[in-house]
C-alpha positions as CSV (number, residue, x, y, z in Angstrom):
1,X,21.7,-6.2,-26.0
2,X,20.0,-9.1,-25.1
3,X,15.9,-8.7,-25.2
4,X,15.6,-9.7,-21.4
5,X,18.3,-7.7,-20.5
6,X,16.8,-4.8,-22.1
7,X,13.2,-5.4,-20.6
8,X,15.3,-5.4,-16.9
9,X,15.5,-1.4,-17.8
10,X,12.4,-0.4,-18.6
11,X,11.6,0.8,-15.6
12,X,13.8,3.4,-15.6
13,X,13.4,4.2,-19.1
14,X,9.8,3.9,-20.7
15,X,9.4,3.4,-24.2
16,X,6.5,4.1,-26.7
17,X,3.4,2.0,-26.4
18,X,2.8,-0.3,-29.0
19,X,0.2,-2.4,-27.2
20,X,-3.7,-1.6,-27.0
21,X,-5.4,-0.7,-23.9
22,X,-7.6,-3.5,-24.1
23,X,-4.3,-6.2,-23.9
24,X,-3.4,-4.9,-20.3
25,X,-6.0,-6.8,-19.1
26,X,-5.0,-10.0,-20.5
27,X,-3.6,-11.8,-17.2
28,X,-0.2,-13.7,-17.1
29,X,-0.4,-17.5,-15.9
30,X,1.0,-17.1,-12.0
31,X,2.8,-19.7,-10.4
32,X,2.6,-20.2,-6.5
33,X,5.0,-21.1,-4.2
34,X,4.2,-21.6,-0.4
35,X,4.3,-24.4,1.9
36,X,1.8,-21.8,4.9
37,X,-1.6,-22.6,5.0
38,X,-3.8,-20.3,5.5
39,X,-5.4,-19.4,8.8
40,X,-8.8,-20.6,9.9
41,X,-9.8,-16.8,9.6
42,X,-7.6,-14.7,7.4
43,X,-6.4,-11.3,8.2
44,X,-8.0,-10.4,4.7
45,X,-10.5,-9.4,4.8
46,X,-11.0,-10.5,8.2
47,X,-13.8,-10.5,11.0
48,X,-14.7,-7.4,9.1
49,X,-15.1,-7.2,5.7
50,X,-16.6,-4.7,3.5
51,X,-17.0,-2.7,7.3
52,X,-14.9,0.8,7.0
53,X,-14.3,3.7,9.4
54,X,-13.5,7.0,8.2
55,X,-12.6,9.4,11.0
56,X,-12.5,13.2,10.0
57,X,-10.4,15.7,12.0
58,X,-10.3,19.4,10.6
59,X,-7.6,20.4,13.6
60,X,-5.6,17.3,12.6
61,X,-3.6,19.4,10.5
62,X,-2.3,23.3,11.0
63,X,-4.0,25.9,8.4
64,X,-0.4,25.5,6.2
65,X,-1.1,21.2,5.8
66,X,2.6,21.0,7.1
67,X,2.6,20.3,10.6
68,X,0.5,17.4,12.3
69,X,-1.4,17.8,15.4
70,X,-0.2,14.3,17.4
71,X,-3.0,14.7,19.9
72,X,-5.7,14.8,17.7
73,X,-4.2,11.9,15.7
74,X,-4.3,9.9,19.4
75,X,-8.0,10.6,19.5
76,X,-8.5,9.7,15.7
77,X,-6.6,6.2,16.4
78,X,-8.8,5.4,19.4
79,X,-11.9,6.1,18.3
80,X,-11.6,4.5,15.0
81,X,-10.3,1.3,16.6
82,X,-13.0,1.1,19.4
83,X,-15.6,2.2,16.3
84,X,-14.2,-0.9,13.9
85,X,-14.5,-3.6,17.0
86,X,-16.9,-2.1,19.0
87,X,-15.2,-2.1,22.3
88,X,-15.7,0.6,24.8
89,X,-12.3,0.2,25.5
90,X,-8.9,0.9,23.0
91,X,-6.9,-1.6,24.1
92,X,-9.7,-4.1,24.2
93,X,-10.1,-3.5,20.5
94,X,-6.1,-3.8,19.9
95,X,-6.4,-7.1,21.5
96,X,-8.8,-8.5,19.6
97,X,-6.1,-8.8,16.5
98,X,-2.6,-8.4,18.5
99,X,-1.5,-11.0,21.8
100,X,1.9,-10.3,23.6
101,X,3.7,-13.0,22.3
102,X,3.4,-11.5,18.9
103,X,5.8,-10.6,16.7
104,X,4.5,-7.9,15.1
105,X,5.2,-6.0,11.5
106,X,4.5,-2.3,10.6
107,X,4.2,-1.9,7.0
108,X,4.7,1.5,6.8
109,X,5.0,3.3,3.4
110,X,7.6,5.5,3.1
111,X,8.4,6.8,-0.9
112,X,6.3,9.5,-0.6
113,X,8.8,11.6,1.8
114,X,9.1,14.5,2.6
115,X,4.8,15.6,2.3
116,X,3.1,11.6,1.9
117,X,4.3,8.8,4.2
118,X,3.1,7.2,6.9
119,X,3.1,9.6,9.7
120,X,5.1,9.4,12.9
121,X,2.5,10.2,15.1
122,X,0.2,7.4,13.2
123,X,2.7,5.0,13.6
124,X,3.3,5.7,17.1
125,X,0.0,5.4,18.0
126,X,0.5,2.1,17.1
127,X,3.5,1.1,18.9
128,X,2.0,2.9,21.8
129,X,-1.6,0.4,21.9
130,X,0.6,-2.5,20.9
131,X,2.8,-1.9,24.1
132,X,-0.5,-1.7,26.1
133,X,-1.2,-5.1,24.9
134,X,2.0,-6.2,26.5
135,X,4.1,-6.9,22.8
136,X,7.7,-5.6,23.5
137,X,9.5,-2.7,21.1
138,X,12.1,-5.6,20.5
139,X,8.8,-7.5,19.4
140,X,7.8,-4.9,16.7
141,X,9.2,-4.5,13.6
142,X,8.6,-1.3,11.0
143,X,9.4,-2.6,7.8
144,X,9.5,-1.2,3.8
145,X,11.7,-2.7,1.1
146,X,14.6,0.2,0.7
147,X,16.4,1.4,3.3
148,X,17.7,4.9,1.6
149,X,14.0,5.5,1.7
150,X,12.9,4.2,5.4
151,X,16.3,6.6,6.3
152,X,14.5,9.6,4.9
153,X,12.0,9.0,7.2
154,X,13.2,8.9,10.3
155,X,11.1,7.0,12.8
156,X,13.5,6.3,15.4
157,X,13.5,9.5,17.3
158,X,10.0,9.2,17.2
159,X,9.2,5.8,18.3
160,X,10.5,4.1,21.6
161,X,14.2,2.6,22.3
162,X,14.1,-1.1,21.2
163,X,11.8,-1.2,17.9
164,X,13.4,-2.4,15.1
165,X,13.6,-1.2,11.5
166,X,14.2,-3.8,8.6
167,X,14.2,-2.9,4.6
168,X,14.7,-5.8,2.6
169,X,16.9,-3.9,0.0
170,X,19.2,-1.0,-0.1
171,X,17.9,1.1,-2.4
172,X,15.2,0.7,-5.5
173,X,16.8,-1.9,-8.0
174,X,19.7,-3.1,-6.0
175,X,18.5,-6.4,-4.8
176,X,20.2,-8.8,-2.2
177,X,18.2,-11.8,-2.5
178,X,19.1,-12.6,1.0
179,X,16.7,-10.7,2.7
180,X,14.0,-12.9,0.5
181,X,12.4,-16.0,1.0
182,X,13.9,-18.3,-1.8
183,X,10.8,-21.0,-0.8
184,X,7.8,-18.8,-0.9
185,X,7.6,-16.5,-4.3
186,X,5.0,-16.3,-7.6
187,X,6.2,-17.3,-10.6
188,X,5.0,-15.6,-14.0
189,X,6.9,-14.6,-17.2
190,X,5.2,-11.7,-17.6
191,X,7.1,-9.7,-20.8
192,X,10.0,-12.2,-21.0
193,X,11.6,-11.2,-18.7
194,X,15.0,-12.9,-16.9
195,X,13.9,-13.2,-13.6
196,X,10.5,-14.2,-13.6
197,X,10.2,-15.0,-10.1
198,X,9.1,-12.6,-7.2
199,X,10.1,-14.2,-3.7
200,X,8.8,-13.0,-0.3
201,X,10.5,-11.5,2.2
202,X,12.0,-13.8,4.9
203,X,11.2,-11.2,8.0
204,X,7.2,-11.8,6.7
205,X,7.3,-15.2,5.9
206,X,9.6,-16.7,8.6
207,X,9.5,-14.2,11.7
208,X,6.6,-12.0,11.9
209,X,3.1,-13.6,13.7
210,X,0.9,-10.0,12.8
211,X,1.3,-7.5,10.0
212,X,-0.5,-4.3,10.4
213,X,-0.8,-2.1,6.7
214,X,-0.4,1.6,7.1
215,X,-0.7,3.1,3.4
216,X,-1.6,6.6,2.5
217,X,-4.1,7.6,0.1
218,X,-2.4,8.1,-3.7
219,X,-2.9,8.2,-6.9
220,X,-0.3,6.1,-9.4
221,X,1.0,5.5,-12.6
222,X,0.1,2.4,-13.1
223,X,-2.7,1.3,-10.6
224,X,-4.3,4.3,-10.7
225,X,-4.3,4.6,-6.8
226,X,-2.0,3.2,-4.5
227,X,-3.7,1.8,-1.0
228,X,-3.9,-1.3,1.2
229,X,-3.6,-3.6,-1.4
230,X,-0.4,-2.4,-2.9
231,X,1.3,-1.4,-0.3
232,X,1.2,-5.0,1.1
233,X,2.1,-6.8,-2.1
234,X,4.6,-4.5,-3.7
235,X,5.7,-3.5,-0.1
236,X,6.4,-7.4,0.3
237,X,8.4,-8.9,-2.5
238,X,11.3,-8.9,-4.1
239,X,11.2,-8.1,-8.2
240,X,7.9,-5.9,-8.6
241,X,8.5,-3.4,-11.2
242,X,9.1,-6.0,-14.0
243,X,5.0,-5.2,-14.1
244,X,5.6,-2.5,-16.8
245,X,6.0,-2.6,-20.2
246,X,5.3,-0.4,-23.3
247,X,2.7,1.8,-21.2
248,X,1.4,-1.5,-20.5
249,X,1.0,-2.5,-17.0
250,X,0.3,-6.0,-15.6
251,X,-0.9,-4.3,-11.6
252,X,-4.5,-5.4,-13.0
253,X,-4.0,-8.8,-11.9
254,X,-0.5,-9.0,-10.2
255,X,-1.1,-6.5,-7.1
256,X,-4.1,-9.2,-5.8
257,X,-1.8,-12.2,-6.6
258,X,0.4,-11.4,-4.3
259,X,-1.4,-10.3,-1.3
260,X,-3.3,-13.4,-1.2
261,X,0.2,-15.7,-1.4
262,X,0.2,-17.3,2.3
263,X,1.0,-16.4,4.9
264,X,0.6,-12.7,4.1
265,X,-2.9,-13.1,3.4
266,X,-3.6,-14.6,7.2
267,X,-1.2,-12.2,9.0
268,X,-2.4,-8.8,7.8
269,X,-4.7,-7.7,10.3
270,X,-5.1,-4.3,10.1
271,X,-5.4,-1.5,7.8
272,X,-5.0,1.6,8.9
273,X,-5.1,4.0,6.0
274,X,-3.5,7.2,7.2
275,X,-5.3,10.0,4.8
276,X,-3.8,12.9,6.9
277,X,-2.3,13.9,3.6
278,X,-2.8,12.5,-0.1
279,X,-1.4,12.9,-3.7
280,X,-3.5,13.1,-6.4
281,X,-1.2,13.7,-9.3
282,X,2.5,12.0,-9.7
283,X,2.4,8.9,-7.5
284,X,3.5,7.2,-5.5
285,X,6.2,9.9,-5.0
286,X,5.4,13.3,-3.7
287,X,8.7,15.5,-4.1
288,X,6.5,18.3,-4.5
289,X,3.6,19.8,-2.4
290,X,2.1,21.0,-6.4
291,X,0.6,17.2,-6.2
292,X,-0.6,17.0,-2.5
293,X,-4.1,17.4,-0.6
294,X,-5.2,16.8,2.4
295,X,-8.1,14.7,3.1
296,X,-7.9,14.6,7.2
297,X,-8.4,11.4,7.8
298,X,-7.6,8.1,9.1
299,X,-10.1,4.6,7.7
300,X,-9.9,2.0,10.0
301,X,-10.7,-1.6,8.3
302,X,-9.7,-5.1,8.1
303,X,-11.2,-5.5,4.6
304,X,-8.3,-3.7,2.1
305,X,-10.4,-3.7,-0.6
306,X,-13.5,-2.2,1.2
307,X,-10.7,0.5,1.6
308,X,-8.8,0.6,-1.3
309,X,-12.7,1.0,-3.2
310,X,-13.3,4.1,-1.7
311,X,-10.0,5.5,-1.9
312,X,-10.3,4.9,-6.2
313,X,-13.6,8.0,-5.6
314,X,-11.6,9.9,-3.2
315,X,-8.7,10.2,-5.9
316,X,-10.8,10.3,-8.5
317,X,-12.7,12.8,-7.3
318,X,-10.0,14.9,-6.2
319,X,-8.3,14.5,-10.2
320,X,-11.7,15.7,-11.3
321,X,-12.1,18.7,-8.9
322,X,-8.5,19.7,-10.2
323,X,-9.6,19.4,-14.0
324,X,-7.7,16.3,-14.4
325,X,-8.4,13.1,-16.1
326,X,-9.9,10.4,-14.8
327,X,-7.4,7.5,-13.0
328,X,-10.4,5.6,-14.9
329,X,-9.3,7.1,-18.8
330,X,-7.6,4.3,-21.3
331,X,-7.2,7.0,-23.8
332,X,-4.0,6.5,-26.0
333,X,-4.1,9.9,-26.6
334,X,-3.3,11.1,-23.0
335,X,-0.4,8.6,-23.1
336,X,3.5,9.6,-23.0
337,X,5.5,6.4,-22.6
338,X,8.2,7.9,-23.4
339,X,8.3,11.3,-21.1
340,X,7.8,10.8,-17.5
341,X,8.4,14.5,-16.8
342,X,5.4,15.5,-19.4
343,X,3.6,13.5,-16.9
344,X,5.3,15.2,-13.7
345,X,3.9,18.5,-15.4
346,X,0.9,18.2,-16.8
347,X,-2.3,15.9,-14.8
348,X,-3.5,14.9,-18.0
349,X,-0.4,13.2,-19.1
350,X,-0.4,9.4,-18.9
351,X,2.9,7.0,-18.6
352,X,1.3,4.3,-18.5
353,X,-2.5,2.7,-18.9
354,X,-3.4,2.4,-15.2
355,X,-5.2,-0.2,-13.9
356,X,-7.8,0.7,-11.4
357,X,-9.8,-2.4,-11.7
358,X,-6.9,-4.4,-9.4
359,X,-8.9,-3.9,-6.4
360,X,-12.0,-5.5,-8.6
361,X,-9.8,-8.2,-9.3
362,X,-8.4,-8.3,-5.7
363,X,-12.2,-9.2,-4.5
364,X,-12.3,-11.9,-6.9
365,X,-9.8,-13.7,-4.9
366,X,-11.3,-13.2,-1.7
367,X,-9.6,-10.1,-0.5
368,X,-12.7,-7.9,0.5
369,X,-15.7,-6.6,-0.8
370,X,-15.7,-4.3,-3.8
371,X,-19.3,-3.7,-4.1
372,X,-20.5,0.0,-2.7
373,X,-23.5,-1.1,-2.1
374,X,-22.4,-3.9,0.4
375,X,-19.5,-1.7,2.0
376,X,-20.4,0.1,5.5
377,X,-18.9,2.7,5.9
378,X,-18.9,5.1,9.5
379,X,-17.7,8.0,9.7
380,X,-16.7,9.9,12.8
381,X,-15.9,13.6,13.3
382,X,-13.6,14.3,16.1
């Protein structure tokens, strides 16, 4: 077997490390590709940056975490809107980001079905305001790269007649390069591998006027925590995984890389975290409810790293409640390359060295504020 074959599979099947902590730092040279310029204010970070609102709702949930109040989400939505623009009115605040004539993207995140997805009743809270500002269900599209995945889900019966659903791939590793933007990509040989080009999706690049983010709040594998920034990037090219190697994992530098590639970076809007529920162990997937906890709350932002900072504590904090190690620990000697259900069983079992310091690195280029001290954050009870 060839060697760039071979690195093709190592997704599926990790292998033992052989590479120090300290070389997954060491960032690849990225090529990119895009003839959009970028707005005269970018959607990231925004009219808002390093501004967050956290809106906290005990009744949000039932007692058993399994079935979601969509009334007290309604109230969580508006408030947190009107709270990050200041408007005494909802759809005054929606309009400040979304026009009628837009065509409009929902990145929803949908791999951690059945307990950690992007809600239905958050993401028709969006549909509803977006309507109010006049955009058409034709005009909206909820979007995620595999469609076995946004199946699961389900969001038609949920969502009015008219919206449309679009996944640029049928399933994880099955690509059909059709659905991606062959003129807009980064370009990086990362581990050698064969295709060394990750190409945009044509519904972001060549239809959509407005992206709004809805992530959840996870830990991972390999960044450490999953968020706003990831769930744009990864969430919106092809060729992603390729990132791993040998326990090694090149998110550090690649997640930021490709949420400032043009015209993503000017046409993501909003992020609307949903934090109704969260896993802290085993992401981004959450097969199991062993992993999940429920945090009860929605941030409002246009900044994603302002967002994503806080959500590295709120995992964090959660691992350490649960006697688990730190999404922060480099240790070789919590690391299982080679056993990804060790890791599935045990918190302090490591696949690969995460990468926490992405959303650091994600400030660097401009994406948001990363410092605590210069992040406002307001939080609202409801």
């Amino acid at each position: 077997m060839k060697r760039r074959t071979f690195v093709k599979l190592l997704a599926a099947t990790p292998i033992a490390s052989t590479v120090s902590a300290e070389q997954s730092t060491n960032i690849p040279k990225y090529h990119i590709v895009s003839s959009y310029k970028p707005a005269a204010l970018p959607g990231m970070p925004g009219p808002y940056p390093g501004k967050v609102i956290a809106v906290k709702a005990a009744k949000c949930l039932d007692e058993t975490g399994e079935k979601i109040n969509a009334e007290v989400v309604r109230e969580m939505m508006e408030r947190g809107m009107r709270a990050l623009t200041g408007d005494a009115n909802t759809v005054d605040a929606w309009r400040r980001f979304i026009t009628p004539d837009d065509i409009v993207g929902i990145k929803v995140n949908v791999n951690g079905h059945p307990w950690v997805f992007s809600q239905h009743a958050v993401v028709a809270e969006v549909v509803r305001n977006l309507q109010a500002v006049g955009v058409k269900p034709q005009q909206i599209y909820a979007y995620d790269r595999f469609q076995d995945q946004l199946d699961r889900v389900n969001y038609p019966p949920h969502l009015p007649e008219g919206v449309n659903y679009f996944a640029s791939e049928g399933a994880n590793r099955r690509l059909d390069n059709s659905n991606y933007d062959q003129l807009t990509y980064v370009e990086a040989d990362i581990f050698g591998e064969e295709d060394t080009r990750s190409n945009m999706i044509k519904l972001l690049s060549q239809k959509l006027t407005k992206i709004i983010n809805i992530p959840n709040m996870k830990d991972h594998g390999a960044t450490g925590a999953t968020g706003c920034l990831k769930n744009i990037a990864y969430g919106g090219f092809s060729n992603v995984a390729r990132t791993h190697y040998k326990g090694v994992s090149h998110t550090y530098s690649f997640v930021g890389t490709l949420a400032s590639v043009e015209p993503i970076r000017s046409r993501t809007v909003l992020q609307i975290m949903d934090g109704l529920r969260g896993v802290w162990h085993g992401g981004p997937f959450a097969r199991t409810p062993k992993y999940v906890f429920y945090p009860k709350q929605i941030m409002f932002s246009t900044d994603p790293v302002a967002i994503d900072r806080l959500l590295l504590d709120i995992i964090d904090n959660e691992r350490k409640a649960r006697g688990a190690i730190s999404i922060w620990d480099r240790s070789q000697k919590y690391l299982k390359t080679d056993d990804s259900r060790a890791r599935d069983a045990d918190p302090n079992v490591n696949i690969i060295i995460r990468e926490p310091g992405h959303v650091e690195y994600a400030a660097k280029l401009g994406l948001g504020v990363y410092d605590l001290d210069k992040i406002r954050v307001q939080e609202i009870e409801v």
